[in-house]
PyMOL Python script that loads the backbone (N, CA, C, O; Angstrom):
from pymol import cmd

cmd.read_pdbstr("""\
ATOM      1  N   UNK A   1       0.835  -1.186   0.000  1.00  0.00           N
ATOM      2  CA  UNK A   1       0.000   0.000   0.000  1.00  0.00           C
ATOM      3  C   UNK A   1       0.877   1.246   0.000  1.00  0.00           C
ATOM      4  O   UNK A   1       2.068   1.291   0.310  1.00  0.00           O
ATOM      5  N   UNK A   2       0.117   2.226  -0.388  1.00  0.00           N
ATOM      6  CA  UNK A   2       1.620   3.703  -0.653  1.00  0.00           C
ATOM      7  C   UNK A   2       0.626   4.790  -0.139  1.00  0.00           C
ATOM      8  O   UNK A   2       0.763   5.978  -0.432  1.00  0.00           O
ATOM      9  N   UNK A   3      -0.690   4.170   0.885  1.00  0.00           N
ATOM     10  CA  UNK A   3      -0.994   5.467   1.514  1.00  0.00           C
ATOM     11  C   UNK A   3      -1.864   4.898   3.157  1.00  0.00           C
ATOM     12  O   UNK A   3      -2.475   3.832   3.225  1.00  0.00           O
ATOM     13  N   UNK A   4      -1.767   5.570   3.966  1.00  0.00           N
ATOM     14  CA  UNK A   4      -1.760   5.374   5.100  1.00  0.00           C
ATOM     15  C   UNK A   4      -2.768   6.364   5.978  1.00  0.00           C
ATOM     16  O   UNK A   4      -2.614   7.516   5.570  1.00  0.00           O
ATOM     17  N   UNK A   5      -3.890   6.287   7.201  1.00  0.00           N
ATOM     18  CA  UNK A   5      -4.264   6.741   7.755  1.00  0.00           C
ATOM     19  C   UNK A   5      -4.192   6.470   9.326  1.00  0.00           C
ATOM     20  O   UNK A   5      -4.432   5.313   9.674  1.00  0.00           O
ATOM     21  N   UNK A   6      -3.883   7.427  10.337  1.00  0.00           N
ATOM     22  CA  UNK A   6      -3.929   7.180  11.573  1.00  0.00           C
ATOM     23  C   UNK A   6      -4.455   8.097  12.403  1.00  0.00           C
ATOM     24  O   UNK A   6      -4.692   9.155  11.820  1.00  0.00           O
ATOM     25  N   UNK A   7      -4.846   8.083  14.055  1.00  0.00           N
ATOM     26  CA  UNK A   7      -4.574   8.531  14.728  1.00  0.00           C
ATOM     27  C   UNK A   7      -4.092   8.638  15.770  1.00  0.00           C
ATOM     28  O   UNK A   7      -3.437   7.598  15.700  1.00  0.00           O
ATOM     29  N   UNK A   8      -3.786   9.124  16.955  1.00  0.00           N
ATOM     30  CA  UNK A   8      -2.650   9.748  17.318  1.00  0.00           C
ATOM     31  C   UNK A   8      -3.015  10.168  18.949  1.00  0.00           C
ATOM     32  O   UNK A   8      -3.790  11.121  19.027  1.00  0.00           O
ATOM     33  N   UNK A   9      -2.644   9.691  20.023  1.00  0.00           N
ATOM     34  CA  UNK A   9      -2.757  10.465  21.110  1.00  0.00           C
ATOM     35  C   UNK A   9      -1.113  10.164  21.786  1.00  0.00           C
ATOM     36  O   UNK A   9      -0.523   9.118  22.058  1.00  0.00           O
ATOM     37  N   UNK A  10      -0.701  11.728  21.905  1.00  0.00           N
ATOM     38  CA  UNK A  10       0.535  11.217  22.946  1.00  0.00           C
ATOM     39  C   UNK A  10       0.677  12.647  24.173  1.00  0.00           C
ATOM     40  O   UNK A  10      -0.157  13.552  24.177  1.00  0.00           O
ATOM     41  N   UNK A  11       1.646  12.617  24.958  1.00  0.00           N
ATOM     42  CA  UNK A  11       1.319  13.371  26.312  1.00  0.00           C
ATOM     43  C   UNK A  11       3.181  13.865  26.122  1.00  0.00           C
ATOM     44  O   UNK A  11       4.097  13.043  26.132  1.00  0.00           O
ATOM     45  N   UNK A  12       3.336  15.209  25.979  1.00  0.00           N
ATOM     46  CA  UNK A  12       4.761  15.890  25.857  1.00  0.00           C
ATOM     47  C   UNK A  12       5.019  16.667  26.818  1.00  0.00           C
ATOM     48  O   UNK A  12       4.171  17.448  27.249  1.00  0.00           O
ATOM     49  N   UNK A  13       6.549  16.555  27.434  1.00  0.00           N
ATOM     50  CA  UNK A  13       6.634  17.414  28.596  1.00  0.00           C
ATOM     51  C   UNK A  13       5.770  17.259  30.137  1.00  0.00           C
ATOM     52  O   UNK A  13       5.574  18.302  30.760  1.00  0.00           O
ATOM     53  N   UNK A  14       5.483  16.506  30.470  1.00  0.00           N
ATOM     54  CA  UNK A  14       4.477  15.456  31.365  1.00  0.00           C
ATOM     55  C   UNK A  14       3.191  15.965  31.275  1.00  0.00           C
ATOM     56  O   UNK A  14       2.216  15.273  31.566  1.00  0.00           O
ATOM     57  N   UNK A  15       3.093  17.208  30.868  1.00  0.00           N
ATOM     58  CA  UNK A  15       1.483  17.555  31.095  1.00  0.00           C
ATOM     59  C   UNK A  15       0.814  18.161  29.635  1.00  0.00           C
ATOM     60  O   UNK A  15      -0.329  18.617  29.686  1.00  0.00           O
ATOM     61  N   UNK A  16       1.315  18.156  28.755  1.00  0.00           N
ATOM     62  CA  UNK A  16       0.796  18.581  27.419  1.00  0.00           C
ATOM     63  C   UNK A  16       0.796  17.707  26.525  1.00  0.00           C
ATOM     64  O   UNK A  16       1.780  17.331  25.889  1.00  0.00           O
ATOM     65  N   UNK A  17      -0.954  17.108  26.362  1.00  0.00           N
ATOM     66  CA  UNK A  17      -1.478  16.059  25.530  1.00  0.00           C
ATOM     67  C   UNK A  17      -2.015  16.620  24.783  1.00  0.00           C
ATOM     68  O   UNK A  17      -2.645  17.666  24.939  1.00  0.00           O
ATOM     69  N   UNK A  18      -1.775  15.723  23.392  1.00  0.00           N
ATOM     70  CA  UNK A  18      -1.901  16.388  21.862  1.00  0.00           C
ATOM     71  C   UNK A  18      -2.579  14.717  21.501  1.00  0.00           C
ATOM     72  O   UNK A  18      -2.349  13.608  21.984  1.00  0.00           O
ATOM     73  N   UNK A  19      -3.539  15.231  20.373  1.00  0.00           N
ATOM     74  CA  UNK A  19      -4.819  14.009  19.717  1.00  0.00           C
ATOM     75  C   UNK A  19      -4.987  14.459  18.413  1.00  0.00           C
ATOM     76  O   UNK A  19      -5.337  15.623  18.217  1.00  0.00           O
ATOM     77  N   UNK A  20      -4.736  13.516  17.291  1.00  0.00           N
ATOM     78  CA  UNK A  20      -5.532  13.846  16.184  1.00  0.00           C
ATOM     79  C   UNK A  20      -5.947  13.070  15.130  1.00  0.00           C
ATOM     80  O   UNK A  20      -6.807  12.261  15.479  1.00  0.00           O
ATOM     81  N   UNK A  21      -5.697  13.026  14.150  1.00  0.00           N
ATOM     82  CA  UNK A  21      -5.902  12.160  13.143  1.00  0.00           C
ATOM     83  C   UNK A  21      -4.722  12.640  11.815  1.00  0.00           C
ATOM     84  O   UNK A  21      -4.472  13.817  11.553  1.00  0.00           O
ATOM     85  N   UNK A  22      -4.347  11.918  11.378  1.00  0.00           N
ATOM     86  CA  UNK A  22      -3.196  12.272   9.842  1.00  0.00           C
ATOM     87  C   UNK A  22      -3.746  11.314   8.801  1.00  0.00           C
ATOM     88  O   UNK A  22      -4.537  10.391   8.992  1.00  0.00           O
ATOM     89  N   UNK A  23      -3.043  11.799   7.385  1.00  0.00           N
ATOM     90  CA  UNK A  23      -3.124  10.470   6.658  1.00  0.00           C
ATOM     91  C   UNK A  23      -1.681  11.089   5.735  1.00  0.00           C
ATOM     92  O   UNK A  23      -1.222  12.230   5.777  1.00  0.00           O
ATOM     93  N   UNK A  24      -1.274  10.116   5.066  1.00  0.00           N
ATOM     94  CA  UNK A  24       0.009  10.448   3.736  1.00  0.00           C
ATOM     95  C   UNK A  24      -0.344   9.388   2.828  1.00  0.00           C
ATOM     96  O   UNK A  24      -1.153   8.465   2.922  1.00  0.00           O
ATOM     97  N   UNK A  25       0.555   9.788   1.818  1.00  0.00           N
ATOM     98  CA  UNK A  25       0.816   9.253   0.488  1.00  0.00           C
ATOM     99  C   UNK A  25       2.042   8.924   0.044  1.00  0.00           C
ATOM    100  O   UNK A  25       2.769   9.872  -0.253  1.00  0.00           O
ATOM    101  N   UNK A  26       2.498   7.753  -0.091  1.00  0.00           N
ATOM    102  CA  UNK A  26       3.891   7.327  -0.207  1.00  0.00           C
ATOM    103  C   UNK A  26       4.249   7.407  -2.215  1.00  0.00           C
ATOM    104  O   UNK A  26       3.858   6.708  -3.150  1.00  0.00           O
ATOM    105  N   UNK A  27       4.892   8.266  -2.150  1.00  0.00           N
ATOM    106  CA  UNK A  27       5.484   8.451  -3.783  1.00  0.00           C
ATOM    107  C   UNK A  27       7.353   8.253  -3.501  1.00  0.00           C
ATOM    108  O   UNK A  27       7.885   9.154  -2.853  1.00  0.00           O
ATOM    109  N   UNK A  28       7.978   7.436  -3.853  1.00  0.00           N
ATOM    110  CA  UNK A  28       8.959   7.286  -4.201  1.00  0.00           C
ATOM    111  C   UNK A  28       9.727   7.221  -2.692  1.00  0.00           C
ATOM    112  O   UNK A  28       9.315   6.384  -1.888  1.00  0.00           O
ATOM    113  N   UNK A  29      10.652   7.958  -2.381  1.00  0.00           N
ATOM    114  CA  UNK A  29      10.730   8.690  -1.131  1.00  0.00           C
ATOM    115  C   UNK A  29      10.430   9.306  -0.250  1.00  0.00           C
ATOM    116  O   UNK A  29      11.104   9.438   0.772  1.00  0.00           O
ATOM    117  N   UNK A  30       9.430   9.774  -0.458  1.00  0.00           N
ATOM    118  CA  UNK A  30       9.023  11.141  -0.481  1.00  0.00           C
ATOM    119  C   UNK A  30       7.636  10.332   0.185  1.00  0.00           C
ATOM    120  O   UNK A  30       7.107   9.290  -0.203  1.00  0.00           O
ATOM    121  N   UNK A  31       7.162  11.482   1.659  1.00  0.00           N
ATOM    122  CA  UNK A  31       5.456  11.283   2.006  1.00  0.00           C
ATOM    123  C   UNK A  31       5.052  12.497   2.063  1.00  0.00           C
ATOM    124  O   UNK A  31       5.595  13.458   2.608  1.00  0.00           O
ATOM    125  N   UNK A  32       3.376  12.394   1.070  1.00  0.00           N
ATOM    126  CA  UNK A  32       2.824  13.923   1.293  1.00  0.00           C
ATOM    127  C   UNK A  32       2.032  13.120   2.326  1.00  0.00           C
ATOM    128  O   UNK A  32       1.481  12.033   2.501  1.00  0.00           O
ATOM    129  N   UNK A  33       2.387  14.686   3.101  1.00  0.00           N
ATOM    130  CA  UNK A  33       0.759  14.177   4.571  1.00  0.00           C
ATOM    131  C   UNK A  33       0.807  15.073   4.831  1.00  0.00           C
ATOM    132  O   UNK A  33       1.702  15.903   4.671  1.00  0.00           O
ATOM    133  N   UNK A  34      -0.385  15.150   5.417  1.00  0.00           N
ATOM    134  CA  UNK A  34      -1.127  16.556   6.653  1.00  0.00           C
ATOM    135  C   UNK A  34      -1.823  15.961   7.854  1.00  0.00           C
ATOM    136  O   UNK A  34      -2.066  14.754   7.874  1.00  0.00           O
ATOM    137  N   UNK A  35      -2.213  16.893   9.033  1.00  0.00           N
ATOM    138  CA  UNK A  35      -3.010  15.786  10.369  1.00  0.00           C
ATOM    139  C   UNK A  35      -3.456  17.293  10.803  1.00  0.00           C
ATOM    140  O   UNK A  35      -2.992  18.372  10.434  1.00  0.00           O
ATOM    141  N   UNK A  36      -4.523  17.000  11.718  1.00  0.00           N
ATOM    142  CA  UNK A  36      -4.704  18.241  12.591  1.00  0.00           C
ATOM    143  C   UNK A  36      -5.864  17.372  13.986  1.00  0.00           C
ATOM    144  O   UNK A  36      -6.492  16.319  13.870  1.00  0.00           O
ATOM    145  N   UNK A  37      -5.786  18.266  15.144  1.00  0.00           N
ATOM    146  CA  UNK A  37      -6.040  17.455  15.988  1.00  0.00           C
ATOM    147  C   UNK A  37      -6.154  18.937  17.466  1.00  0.00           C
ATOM    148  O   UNK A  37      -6.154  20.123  17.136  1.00  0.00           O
ATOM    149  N   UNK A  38      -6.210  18.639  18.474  1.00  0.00           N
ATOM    150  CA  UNK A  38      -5.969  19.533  19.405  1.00  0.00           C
ATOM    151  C   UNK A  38      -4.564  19.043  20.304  1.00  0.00           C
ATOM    152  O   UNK A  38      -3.902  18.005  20.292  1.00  0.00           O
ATOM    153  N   UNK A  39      -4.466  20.270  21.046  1.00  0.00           N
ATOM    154  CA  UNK A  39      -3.333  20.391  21.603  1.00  0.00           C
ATOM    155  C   UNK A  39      -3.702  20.912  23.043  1.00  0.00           C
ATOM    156  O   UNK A  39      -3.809  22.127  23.210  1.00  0.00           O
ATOM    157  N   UNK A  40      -3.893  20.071  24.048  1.00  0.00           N
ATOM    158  CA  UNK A  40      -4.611  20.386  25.425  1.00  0.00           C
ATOM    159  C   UNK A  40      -3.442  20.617  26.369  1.00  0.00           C
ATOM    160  O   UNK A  40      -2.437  19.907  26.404  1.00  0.00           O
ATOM    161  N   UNK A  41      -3.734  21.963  27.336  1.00  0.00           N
ATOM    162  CA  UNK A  41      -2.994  21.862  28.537  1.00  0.00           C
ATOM    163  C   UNK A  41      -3.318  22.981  29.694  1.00  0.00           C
ATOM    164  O   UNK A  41      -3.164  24.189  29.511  1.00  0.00           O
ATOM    165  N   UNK A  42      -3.725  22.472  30.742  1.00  0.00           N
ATOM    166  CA  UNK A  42      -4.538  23.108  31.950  1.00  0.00           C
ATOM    167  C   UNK A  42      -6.129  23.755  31.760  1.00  0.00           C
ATOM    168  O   UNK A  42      -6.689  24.745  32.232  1.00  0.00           O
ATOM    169  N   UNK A  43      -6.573  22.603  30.764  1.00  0.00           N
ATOM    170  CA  UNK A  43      -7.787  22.948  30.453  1.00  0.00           C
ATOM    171  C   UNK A  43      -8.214  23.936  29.146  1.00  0.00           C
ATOM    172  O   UNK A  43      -9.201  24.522  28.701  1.00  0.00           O
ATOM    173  N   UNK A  44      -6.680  23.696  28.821  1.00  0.00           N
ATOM    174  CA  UNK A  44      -7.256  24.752  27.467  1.00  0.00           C
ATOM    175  C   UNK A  44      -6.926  24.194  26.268  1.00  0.00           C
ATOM    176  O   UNK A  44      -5.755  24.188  25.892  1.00  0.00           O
ATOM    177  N   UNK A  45      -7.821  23.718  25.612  1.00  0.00           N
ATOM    178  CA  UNK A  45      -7.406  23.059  23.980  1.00  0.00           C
ATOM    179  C   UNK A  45      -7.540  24.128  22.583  1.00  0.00           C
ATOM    180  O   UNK A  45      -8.350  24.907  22.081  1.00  0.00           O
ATOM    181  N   UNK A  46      -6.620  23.764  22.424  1.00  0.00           N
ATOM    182  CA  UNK A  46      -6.286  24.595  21.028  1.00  0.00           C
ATOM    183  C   UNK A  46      -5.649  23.983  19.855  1.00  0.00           C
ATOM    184  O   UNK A  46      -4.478  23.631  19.998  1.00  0.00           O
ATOM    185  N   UNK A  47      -6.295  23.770  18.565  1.00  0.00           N
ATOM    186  CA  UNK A  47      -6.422  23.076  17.459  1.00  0.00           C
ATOM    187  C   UNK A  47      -5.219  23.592  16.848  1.00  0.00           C
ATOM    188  O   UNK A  47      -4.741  24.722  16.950  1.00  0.00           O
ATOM    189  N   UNK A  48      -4.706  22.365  16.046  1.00  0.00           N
ATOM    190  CA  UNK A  48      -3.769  22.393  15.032  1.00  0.00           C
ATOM    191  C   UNK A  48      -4.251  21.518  13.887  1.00  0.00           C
ATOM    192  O   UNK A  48      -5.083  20.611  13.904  1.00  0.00           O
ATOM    193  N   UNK A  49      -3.256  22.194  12.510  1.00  0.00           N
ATOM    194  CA  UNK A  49      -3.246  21.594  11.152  1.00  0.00           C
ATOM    195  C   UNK A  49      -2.205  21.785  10.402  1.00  0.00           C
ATOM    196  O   UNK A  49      -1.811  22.930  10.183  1.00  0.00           O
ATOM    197  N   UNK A  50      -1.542  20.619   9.848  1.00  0.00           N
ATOM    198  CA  UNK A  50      -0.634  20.728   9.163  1.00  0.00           C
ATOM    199  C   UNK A  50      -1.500  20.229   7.228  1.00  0.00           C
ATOM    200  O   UNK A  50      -2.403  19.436   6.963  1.00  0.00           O
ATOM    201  N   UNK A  51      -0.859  20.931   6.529  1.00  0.00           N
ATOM    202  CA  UNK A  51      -1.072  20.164   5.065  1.00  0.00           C
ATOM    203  C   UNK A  51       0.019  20.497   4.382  1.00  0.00           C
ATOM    204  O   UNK A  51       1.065  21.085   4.654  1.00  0.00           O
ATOM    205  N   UNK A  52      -0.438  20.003   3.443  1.00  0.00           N
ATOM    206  CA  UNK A  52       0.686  20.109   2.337  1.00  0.00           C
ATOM    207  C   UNK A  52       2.204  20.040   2.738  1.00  0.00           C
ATOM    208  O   UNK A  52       3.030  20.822   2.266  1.00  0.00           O
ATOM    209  N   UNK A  53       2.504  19.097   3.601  1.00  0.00           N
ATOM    210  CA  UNK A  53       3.437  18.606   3.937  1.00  0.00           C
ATOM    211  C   UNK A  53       4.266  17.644   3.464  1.00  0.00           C
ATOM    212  O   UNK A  53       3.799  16.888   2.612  1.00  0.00           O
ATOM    213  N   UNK A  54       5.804  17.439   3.947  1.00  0.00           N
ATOM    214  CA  UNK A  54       6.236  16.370   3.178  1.00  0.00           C
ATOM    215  C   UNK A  54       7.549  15.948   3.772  1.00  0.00           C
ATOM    216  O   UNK A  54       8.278  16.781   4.310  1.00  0.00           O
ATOM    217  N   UNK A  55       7.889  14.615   3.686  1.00  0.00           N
ATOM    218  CA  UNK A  55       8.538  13.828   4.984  1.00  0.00           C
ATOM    219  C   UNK A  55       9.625  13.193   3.712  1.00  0.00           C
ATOM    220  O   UNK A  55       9.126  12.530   2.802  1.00  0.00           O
ATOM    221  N   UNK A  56      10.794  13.402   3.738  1.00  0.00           N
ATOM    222  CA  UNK A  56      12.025  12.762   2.726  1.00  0.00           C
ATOM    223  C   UNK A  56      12.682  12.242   3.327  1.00  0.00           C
ATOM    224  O   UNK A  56      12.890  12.750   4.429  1.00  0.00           O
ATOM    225  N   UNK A  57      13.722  10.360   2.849  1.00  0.00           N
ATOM    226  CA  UNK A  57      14.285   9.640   3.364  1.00  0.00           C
ATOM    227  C   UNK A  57      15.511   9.976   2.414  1.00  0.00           C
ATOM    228  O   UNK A  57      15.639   9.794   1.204  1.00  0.00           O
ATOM    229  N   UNK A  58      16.384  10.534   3.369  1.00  0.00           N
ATOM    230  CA  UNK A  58      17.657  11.022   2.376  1.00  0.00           C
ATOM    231  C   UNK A  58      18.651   9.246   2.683  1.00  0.00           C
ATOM    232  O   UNK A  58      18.375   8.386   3.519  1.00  0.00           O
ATOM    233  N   UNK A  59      19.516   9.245   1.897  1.00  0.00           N
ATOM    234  CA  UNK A  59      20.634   8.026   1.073  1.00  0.00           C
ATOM    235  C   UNK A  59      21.000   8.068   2.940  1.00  0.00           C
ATOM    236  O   UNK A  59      21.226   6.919   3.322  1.00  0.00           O
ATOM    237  N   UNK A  60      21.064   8.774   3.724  1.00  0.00           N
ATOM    238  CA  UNK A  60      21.941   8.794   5.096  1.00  0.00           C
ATOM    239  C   UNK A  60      21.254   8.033   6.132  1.00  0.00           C
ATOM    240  O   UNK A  60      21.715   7.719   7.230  1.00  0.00           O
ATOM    241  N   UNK A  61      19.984   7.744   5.614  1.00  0.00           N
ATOM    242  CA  UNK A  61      19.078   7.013   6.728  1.00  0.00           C
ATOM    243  C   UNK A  61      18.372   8.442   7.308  1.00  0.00           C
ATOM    244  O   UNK A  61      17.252   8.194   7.754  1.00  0.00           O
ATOM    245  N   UNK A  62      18.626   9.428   7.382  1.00  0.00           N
ATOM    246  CA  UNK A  62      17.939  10.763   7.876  1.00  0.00           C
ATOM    247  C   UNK A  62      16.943  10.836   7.240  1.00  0.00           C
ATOM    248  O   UNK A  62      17.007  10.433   6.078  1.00  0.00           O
ATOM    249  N   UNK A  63      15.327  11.508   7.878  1.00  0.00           N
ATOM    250  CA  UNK A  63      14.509  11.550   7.348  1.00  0.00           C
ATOM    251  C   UNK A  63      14.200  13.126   7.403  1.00  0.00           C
ATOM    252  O   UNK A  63      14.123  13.554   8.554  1.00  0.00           O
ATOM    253  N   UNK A  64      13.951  14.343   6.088  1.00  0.00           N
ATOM    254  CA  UNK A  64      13.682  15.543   6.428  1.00  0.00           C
ATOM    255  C   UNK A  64      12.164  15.492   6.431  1.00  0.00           C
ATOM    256  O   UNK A  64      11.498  14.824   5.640  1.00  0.00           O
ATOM    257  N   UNK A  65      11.527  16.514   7.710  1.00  0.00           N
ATOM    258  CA  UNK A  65      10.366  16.301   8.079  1.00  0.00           C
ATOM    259  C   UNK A  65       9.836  17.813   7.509  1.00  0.00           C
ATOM    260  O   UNK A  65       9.865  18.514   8.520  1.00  0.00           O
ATOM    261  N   UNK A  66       9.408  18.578   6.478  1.00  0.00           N
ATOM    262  CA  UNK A  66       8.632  19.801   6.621  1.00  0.00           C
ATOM    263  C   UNK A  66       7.463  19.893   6.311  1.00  0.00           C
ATOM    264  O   UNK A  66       6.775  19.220   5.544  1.00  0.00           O
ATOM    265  N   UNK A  67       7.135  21.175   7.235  1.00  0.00           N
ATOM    266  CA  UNK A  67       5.345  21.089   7.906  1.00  0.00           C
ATOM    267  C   UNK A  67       5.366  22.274   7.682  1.00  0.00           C
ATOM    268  O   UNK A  67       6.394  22.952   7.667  1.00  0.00           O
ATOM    269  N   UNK A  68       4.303  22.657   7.490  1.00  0.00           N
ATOM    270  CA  UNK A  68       3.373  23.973   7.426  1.00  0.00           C
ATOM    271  C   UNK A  68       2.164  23.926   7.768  1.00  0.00           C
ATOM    272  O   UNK A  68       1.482  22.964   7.416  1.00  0.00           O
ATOM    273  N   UNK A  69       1.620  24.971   8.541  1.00  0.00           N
ATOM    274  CA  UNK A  69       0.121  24.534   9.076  1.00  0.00           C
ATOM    275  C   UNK A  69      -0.364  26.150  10.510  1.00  0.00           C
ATOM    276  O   UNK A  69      -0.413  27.370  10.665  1.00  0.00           O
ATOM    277  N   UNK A  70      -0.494  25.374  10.882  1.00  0.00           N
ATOM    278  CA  UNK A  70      -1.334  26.118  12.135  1.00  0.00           C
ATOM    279  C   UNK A  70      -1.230  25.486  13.743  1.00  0.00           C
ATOM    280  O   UNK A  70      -1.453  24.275  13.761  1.00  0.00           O
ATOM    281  N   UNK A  71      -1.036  25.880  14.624  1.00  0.00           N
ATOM    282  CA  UNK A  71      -1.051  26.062  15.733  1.00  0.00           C
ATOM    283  C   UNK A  71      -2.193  26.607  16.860  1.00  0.00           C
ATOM    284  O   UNK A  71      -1.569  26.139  17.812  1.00  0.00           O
ATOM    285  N   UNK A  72      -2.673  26.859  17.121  1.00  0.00           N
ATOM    286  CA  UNK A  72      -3.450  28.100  18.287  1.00  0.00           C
ATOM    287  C   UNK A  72      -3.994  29.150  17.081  1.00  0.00           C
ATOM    288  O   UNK A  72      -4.063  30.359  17.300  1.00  0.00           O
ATOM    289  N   UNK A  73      -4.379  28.547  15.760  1.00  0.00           N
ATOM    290  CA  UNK A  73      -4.366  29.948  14.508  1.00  0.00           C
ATOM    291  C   UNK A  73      -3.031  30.408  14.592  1.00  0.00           C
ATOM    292  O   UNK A  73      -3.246  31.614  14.469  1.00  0.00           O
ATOM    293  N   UNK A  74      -1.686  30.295  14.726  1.00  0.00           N
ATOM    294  CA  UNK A  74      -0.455  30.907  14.639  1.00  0.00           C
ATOM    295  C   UNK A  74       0.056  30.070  13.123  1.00  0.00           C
ATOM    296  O   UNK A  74       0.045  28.840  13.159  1.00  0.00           O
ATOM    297  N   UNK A  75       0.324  30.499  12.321  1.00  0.00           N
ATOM    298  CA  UNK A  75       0.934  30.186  11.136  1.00  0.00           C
ATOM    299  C   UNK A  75       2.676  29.194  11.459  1.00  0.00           C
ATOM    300  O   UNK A  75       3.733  29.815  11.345  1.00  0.00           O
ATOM    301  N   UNK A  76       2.674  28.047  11.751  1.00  0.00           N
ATOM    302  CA  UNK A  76       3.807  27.827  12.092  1.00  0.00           C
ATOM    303  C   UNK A  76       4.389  26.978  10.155  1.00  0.00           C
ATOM    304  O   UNK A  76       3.668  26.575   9.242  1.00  0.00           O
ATOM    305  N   UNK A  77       5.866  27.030  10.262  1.00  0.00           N
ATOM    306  CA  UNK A  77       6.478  26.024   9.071  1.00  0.00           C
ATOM    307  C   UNK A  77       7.824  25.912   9.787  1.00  0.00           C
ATOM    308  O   UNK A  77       8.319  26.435  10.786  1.00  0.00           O
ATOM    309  N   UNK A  78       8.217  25.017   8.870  1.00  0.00           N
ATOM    310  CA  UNK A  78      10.283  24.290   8.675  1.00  0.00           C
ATOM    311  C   UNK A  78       9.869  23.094   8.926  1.00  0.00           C
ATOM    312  O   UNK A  78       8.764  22.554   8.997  1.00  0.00           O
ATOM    313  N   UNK A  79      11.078  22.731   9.064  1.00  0.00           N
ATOM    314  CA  UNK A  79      12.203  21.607   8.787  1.00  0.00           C
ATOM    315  C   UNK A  79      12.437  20.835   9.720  1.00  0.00           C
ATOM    316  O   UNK A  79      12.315  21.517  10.737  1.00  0.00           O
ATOM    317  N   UNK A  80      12.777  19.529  10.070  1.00  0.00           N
ATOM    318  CA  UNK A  80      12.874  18.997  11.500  1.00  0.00           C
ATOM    319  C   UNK A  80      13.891  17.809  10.370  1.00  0.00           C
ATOM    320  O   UNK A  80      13.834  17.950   9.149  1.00  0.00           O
ATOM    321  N   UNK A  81      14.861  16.571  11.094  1.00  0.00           N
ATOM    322  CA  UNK A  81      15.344  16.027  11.022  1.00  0.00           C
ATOM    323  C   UNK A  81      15.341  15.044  11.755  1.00  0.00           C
ATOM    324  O   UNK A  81      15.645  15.166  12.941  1.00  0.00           O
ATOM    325  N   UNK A  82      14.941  13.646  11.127  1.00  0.00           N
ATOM    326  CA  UNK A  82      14.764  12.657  12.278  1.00  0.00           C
ATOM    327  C   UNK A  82      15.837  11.622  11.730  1.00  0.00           C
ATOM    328  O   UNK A  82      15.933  11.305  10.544  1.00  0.00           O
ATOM    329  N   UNK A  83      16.489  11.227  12.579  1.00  0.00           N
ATOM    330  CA  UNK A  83      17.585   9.951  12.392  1.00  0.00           C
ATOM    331  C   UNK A  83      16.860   8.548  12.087  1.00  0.00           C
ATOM    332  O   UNK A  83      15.851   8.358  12.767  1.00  0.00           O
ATOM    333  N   UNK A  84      17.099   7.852  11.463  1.00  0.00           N
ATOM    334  CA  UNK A  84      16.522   6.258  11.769  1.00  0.00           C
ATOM    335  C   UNK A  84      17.039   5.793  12.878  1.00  0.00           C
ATOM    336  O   UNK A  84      16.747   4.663  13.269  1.00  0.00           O
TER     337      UNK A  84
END
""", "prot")
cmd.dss("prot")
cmd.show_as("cartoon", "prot")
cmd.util.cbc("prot")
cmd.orient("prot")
């Protein structure tokens, strides 16, 4: 299969739990995906969305992760780097 749907609950920093749903599309190297979901902490949830995103497996085993999307309505983007 070369496309995928999930969702998602995990808890960051001991008290800030984030929930959502994603899906991608596997082309070559390369995954387009987007997810959006909330982002809860001391009672206050505030929604996020990423799209038009895209996740690359470089020759090094490194995977480049860039996102664009939304936060709290805050316009967030870049780049992240994940090791295998």
């Amino acid at each position: 299969s070369t496309s995928a749907a999930v969702t998602f609950t995990a808890t960051c920093a001991s008290n800030i739990n984030v929930s959502g749903a994603g899906a991608g599309t596997l082309s070559g190297n390369a995954i387009d995906w987007g997810a959006s979901g909330l982002v809860a902490q001391g009672g206050v949830n505030c929604p996020f969305t990423f799209t038009n995103s895209k996740a690359t497996m470089g020759t090094d085993g490194q995977v480049a992760v860039n996102y664009s999307g939304s936060v709290c309505g805050i316009p967030v983007s870049g780049t992240e780097t994940v090791k295998k």
